[in-house]
N, C-alpha and C positions, 0 to 999 in steps of 0.2 A: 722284252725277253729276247725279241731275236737280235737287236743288238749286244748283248749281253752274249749269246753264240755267236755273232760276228766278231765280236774283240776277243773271243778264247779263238777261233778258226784264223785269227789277223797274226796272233800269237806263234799259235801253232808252226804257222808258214816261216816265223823266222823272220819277220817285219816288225817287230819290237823288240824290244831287250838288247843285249848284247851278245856279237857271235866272236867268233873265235880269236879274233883279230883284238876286238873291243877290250875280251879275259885275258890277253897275253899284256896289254897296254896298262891295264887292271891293277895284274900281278908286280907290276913292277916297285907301285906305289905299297901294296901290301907288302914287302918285303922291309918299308920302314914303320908301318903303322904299329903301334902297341898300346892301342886306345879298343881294339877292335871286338868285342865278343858275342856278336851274331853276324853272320853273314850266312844270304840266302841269294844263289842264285839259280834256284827253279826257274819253269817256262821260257830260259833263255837257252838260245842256240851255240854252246860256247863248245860244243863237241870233246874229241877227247883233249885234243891239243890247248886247247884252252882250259880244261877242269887239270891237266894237268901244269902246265904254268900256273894257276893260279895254286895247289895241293904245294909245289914246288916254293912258291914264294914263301906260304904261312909255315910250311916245316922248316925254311930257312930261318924264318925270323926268331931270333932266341929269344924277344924281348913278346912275342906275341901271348896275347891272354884269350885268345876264342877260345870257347867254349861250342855254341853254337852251331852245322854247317845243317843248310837243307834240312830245316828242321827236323832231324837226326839226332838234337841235343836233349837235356832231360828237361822232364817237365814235373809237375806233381803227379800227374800219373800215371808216366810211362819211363823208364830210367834212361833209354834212350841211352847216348853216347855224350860224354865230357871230354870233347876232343882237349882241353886242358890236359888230363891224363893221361895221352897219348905223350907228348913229351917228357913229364916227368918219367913216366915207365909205370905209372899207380892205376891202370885200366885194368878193369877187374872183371867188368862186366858190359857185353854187347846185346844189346833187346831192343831189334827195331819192327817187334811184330805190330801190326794194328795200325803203321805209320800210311800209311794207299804212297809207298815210296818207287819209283821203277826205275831202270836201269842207269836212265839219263841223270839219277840222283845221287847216285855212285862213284860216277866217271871221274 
């Protein structure tokens, strides 16, 4: 168990994942993907400059199919978000109640 809090506290600090740097190098490559429809990068330290290069690359891509971001996307039973419909213009409906989502899930 208390390894189990030591790898969420190892996390936390921004000694895993990727940070800002990482999501900008990231985004570059998303920019040509169109195989892609979930990406999650929770627990990573990508701030805003990085959530936004990475938002920046997938709204560029015309040919992208996510659906998916920060598990924010729909499930059986929660509608969640089909970031799909945000490009076409067909988003109807937002409902991310119940999700335990916070700010850094946003960004």
């Amino acid at each position: 168990e208390d390894s189990k809090e030591a790898a969420m506290e190892f996390a936390n600090r921004g000694m895993y994942g990727i940070e800002v740097v990482g999501a900008i190098f990231l985004a570059h490559f998303l920019r040509l993907n169109t195989s892609l429809t979930t990406f999650n990068f929770r627990l990573n330290h990508v701030e805003k400059d990085g959530a936004k290069a990475l938002a920046q690359s997938l709204l560029g891509n015309a040919q992208t199919v996510l659906q998916t971001v920060n598990t924010m996307g729909p499930t059986k039973m929660k509608p969640g978000i089909d970031f799909g419909h945000f490009k076409t213009g067909h988003l109807t409906t937002v409902d991310l109640s119940k999700r335990g989502l916070d700010d850094d899930d946003f960004v």
